[in-house]
C-alpha positions in Angstrom: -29.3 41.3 -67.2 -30.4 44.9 -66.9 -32.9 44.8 -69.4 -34.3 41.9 -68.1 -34.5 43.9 -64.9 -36.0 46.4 -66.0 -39.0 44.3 -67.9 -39.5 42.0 -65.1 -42.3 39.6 -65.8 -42.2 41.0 -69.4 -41.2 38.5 -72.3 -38.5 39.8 -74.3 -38.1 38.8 -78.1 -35.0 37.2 -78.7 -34.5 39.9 -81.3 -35.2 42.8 -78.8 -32.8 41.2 -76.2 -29.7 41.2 -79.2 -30.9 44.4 -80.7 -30.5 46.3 -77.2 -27.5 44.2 -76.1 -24.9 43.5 -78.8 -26.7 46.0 -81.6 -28.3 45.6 -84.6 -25.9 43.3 -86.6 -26.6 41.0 -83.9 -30.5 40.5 -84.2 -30.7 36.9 -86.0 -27.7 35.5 -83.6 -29.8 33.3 -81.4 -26.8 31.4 -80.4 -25.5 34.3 -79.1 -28.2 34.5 -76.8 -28.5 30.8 -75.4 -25.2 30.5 -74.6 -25.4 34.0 -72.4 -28.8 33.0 -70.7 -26.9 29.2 -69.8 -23.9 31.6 -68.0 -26.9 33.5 -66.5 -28.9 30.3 -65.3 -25.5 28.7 -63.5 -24.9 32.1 -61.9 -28.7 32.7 -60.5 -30.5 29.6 -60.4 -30.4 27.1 -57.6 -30.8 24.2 -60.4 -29.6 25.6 -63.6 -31.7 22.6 -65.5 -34.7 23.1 -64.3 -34.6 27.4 -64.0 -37.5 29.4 -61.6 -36.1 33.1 -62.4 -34.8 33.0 -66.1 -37.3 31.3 -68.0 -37.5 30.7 -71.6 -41.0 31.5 -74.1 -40.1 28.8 -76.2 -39.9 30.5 -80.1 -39.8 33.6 -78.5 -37.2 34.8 -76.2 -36.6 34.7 -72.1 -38.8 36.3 -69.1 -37.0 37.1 -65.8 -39.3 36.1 -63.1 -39.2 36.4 -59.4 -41.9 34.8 -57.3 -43.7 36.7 -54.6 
């Protein structure tokens, strides 16, 4: 979550987000990172299914958002 933070409004690779967060090793575990963001969505979003703050770039990675 604190990258995210930090990169607001920034799209971060889904290889950047393991890289910095579980290391190296972890750069092709994509399944890592969708069950994290799904814990993430239930904590922040008001609708977890249908997420305004945590989005996903479809083939890409996730964006953290917050609307003005």
């Amino acid at each position: 979550m604190a990258l995210l933070v930090r990169n607001v409004g920034k799209v971060l690779t889904h290889r950047q987000l393991l890289t910095e967060v579980w290391g190296a090793a972890y750069a092709e575990e994509t399944q890592y990172l969708r069950v994290y963001m799904g814990q993430l969505r239930h904590k922040l979003e008001e609708d977890p299914a249908r997420p305004r703050r945590l989005l996903t770039e479809p083939g890409v990675g996730y964006r953290l958002h917050f609307q003005t």
